[in-house]
Backbone bond lengths (Angstrom), bond angles and torsions (degrees), N, CA, C in turn:
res aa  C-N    CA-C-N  psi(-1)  N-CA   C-N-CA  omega(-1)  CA-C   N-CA-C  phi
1 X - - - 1.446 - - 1.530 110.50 -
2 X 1.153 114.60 -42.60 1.245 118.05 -172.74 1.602 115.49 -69.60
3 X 1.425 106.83 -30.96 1.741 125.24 -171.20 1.677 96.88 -69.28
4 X 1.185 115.48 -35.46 1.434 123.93 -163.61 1.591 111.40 -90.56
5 X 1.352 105.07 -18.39 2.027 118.94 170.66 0.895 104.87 -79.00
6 X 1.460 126.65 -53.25 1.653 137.72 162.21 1.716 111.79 -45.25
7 X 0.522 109.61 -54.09 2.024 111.78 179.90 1.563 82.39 -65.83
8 X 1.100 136.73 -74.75 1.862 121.27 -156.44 1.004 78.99 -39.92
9 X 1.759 126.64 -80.08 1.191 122.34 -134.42 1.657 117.74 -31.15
10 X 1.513 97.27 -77.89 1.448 134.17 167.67 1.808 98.69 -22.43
11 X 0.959 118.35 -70.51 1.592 122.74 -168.47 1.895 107.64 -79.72
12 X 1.709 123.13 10.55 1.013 121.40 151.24 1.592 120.42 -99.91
13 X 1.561 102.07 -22.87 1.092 103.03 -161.96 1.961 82.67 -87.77
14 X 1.209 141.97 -48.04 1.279 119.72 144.88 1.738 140.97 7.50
15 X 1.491 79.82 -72.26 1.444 79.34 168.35 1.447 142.78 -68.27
16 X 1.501 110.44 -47.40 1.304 127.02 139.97 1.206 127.46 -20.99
17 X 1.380 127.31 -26.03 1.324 129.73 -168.67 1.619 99.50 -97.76
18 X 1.498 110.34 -54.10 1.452 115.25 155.77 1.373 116.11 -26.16
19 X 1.371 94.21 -85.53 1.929 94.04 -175.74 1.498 127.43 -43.09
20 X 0.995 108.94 -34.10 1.586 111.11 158.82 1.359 142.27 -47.16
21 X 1.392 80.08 -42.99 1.948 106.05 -175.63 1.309 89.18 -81.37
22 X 1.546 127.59 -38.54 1.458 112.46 -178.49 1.864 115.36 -80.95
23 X 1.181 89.33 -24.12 1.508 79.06 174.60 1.700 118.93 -83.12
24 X 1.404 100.30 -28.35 1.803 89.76 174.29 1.369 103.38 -62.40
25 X 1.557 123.73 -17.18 1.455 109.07 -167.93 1.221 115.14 -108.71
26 X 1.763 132.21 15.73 0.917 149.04 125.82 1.697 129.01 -41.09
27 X 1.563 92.83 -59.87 1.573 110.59 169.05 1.636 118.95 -57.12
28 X 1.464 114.56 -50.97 1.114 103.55 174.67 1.324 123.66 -79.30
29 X 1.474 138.67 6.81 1.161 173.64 -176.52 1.828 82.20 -83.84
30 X 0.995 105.41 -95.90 1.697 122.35 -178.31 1.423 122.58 -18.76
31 X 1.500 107.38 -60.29 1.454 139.05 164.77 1.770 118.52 -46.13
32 X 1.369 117.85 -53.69 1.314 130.66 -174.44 1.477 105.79 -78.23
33 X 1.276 129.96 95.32 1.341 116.39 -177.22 1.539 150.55 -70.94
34 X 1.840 84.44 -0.92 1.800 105.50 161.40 0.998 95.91 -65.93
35 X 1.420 117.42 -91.77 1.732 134.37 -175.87 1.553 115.37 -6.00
36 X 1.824 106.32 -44.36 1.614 121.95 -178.12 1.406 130.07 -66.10
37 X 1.805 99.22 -21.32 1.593 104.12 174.51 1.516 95.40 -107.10
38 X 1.167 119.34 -26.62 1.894 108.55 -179.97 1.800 91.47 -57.74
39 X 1.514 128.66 -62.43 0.685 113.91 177.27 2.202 145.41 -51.43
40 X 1.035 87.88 -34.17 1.374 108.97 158.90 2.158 108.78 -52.55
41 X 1.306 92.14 -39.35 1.763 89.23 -154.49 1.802 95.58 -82.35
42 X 1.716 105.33 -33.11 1.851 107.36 172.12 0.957 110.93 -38.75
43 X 1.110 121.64 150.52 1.524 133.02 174.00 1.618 106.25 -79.13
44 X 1.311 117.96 153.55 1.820 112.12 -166.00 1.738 88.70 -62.21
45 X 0.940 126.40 -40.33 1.798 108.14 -149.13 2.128 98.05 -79.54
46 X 1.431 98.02 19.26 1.266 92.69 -176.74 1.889 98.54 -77.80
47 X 1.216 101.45 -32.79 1.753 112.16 -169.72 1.243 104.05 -69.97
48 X 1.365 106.99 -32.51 1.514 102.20 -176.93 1.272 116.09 -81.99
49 X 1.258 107.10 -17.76 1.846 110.18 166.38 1.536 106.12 -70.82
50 X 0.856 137.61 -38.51 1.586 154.47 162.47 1.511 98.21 -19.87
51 X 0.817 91.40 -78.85 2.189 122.50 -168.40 1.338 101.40 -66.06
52 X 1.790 116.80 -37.48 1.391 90.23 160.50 1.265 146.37 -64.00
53 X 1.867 105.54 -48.13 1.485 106.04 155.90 1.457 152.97 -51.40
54 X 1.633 84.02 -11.23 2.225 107.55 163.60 1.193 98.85 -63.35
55 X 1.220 126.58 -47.81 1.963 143.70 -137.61 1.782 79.88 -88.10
56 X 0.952 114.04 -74.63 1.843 119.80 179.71 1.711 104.29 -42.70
57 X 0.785 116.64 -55.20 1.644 128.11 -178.08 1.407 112.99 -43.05
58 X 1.747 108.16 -62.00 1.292 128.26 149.30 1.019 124.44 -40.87
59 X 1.064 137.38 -55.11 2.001 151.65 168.45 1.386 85.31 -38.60
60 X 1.202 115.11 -97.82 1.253 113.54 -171.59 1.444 150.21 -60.13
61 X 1.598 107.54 -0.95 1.343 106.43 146.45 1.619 115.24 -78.47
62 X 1.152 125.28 -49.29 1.278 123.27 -179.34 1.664 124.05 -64.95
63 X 1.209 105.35 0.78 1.666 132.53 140.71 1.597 109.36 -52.11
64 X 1.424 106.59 -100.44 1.021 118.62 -171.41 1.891 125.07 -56.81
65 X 1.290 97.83 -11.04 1.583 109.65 152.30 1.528 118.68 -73.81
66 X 1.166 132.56 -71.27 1.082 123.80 152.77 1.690 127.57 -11.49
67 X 1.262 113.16 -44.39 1.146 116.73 -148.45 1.591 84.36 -91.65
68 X 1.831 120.00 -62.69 1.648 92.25 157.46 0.909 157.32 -50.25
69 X 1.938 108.51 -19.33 1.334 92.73 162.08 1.582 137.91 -60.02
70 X 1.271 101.80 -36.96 1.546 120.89 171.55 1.433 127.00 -54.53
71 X 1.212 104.82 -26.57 1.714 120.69 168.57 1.609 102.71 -95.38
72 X 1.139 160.32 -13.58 1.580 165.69 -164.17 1.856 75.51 -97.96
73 X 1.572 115.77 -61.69 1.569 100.43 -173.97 1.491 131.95 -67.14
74 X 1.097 115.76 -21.21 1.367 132.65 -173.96 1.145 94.88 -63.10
75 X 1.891 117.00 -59.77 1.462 125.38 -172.81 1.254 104.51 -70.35
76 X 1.335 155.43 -12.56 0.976 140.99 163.17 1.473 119.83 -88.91
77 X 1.503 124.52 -9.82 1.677 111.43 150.78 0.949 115.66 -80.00
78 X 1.731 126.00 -31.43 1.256 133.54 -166.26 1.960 102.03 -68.69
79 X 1.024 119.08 -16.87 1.534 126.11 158.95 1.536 140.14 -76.63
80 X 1.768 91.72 -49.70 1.489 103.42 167.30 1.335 113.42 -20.04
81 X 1.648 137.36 -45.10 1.739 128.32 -154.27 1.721 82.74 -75.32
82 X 1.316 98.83 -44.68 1.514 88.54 -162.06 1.513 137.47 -79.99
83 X 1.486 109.37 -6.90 1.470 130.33 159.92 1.620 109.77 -83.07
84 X 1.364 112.30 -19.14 1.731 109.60 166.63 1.557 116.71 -94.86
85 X 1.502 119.06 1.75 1.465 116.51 171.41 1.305 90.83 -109.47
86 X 1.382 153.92 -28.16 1.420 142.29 145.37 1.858 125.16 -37.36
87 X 1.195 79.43 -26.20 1.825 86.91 -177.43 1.761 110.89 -83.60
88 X 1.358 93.64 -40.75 1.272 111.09 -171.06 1.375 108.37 -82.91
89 X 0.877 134.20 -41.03 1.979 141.17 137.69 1.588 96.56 1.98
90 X 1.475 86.25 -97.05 1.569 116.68 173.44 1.636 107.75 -11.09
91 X 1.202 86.45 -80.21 1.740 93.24 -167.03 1.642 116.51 -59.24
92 X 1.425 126.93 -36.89 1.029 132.55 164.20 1.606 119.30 -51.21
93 X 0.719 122.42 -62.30 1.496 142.23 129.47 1.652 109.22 6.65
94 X 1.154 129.79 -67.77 1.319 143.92 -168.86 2.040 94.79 -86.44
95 X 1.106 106.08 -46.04 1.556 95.68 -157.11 1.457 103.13 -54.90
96 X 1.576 92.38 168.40 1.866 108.41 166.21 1.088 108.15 -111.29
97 X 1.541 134.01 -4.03 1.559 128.58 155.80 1.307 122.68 -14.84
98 X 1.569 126.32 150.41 1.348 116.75 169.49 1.814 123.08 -68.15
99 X 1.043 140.53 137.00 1.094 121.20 170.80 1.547 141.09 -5.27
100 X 1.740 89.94 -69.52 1.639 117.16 177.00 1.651 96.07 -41.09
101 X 1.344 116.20 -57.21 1.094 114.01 -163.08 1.500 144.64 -91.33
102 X 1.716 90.95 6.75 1.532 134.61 144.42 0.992 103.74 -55.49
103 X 1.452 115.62 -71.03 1.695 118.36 -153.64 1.487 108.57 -56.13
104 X 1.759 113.97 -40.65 1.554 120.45 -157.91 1.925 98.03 -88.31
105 X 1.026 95.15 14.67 1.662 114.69 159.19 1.064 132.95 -49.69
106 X 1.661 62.29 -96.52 1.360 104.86 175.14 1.605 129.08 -45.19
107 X 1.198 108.72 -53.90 1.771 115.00 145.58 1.158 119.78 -51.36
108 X 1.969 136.12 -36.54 1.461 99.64 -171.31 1.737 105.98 -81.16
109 X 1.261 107.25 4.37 1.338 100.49 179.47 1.408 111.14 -87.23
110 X 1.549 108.06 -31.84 1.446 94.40 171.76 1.523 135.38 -73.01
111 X 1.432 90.15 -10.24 1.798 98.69 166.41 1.423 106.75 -59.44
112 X 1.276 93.39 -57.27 1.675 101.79 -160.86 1.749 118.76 -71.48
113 X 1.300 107.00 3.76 1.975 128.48 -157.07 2.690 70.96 -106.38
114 X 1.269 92.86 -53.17 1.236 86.30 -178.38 1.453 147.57 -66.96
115 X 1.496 99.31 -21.03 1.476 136.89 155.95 1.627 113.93 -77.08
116 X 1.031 107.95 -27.98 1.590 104.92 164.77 1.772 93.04 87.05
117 X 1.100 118.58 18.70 1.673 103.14 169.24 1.827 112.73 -94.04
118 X 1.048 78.05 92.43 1.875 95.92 177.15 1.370 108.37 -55.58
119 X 1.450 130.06 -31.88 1.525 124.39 -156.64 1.668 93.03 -76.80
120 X 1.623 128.76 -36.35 1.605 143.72 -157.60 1.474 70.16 -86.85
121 X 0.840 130.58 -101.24 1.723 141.55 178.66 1.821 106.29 29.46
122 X 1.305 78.60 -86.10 1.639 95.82 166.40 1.421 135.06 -85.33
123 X 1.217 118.10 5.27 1.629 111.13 161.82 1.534 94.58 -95.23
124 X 1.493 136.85 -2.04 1.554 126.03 -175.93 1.185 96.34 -94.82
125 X 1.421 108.88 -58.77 1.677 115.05 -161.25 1.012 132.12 -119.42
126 X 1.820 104.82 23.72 1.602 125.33 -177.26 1.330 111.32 -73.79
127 X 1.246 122.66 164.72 1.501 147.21 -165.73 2.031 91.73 -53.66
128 X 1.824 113.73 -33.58 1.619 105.72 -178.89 1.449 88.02 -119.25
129 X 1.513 137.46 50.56 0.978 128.24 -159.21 1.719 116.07 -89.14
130 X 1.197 112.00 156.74 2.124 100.14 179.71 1.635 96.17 -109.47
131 X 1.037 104.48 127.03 1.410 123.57 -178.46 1.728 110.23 -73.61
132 X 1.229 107.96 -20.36 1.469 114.10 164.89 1.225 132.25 -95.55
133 X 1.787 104.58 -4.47 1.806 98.67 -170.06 1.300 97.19 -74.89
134 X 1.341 125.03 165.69 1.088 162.51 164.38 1.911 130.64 -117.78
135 X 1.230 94.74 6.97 1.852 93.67 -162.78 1.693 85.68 165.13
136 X 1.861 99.44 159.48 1.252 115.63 158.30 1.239 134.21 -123.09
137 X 0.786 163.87 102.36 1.835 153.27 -145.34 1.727 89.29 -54.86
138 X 1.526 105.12 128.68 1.409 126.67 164.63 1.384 107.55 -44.50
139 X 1.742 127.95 -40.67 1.153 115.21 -147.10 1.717 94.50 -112.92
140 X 0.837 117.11 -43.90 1.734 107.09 -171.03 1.850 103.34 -121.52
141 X 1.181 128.05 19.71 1.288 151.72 -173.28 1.741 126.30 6.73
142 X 1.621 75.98 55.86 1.978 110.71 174.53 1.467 92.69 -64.40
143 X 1.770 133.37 132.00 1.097 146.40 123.03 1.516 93.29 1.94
144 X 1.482 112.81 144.05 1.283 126.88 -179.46 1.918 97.64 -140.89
145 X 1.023 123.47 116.96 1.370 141.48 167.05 1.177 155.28 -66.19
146 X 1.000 155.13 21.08 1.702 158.18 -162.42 1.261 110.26 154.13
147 X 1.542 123.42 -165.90 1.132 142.57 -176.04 1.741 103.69 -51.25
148 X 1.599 111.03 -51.78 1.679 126.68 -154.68 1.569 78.45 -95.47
149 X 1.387 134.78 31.48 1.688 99.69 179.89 1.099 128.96 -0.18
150 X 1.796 114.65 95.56 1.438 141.69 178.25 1.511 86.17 -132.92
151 X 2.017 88.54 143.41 2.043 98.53 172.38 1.733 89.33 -78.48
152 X 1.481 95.03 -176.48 1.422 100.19 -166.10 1.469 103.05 -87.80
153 X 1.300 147.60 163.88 1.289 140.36 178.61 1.675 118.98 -66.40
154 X 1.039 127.01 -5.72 1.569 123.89 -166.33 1.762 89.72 -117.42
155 X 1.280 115.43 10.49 1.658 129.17 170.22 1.752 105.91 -90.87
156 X 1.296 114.37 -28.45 1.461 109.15 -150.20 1.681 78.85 -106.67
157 X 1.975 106.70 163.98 1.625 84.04 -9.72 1.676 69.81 -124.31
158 X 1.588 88.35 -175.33 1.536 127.61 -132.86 1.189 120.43 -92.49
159 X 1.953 102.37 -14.19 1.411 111.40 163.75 1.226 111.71 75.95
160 X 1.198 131.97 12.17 1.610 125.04 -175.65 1.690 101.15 -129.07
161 X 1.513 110.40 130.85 0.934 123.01 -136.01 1.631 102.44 -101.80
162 X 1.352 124.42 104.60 1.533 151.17 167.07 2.044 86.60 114.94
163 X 1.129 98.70 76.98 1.776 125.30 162.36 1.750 111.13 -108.78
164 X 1.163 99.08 139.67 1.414 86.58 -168.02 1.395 95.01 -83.22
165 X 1.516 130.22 -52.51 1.398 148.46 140.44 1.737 118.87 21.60
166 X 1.681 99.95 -56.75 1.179 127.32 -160.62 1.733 100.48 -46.06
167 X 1.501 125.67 131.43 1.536 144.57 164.51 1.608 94.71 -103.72
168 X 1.435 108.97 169.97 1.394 128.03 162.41 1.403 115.58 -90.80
169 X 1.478 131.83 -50.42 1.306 144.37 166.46 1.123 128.41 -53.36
170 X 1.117 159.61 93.63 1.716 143.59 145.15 1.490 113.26 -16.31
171 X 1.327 93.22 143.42 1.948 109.46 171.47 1.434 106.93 -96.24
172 X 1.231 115.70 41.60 1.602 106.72 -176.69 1.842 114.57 -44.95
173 X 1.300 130.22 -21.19 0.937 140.13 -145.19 1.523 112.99 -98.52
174 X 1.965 94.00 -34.09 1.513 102.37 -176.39 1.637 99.61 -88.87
175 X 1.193 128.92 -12.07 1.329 135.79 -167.34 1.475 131.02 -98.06
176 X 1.718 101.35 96.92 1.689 111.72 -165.31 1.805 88.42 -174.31
């Protein structure tokens, strides 16, 4: 819905730009008083040939807009792997994790960089990424941890109501 408010927009504010250009060039048409009897002597469907070639003009910029937009997107999936192994750099980079457990990371992200699941992508190796998640809880989508994907205990609990996750107690104790 929104892509399609944006295109009116875009293709009014288009037009507008047209009509303008045709109307200043009406006016100065008007103004110049050679121009005013050449114009006078055209036959009416001469103007309308006018307005057609705006309309064509138009056609075909909003062609070739299109057509970049569609290539601006291409290049921007065709990047995605590589702004998510930059991220994941980054973040590896920063952690205090043990190595080993860098490395076994570092691979599940590249599974998942290869599968094309961007959402795992970036909760592993995003700009606030956890170098240990593995999974997210379906329902309130806490980092999920280890072999048994469990969030970590100083996560819970999560307060959102039918979590599978969910404790009664706070960990105030594990949490600092």
């Amino acid at each position: 819905m929104k892509e399609t408010n944006r295109k009116k927009k875009t293709m009014q504010e288009t037009i507008t730009k047209y009509q303008s250009k045709f109307d200043r060039l009406m006016r100065s048409i008007e103004k110049d008083k050679s121009l005013k009897k050449m114009l006078k002597k055209m036959p009416g469907n001469a103007t309308a040939g006018i307005a057609v070639q705006m309309i064509k003009s138009l056609k075909s910029y909003l062609k070739a807009n299109n057509k970049l937009k569609k290539e601006i997107k291409d290049l921007k999936n065709e990047a995605k792997p590589y702004i998510a192994y930059k991220k994941l750099i980054l973040t590896a980079a920063k952690s205090e994790y043990d190595p080993k457990d860098v490395i076994d990371s570092l691979k599940f992200v590249y599974m998942h960089i290869k599968k094309k699941n961007w959402e795992m992508v970036d909760r592993v190796g995003g700009t606030s990424g956890d170098l240990m998640a593995r999974g997210a809880c379906p329902k309130c989508k806490i980092n999920l941890v280890g072999k048994e994907l469990r969030p970590r205990d100083f996560t819970l609990p999560c307060l959102i109501e039918g979590c599978t996750f969910n404790k009664s107690k706070t960990n105030k104790g594990e949490i600092l």
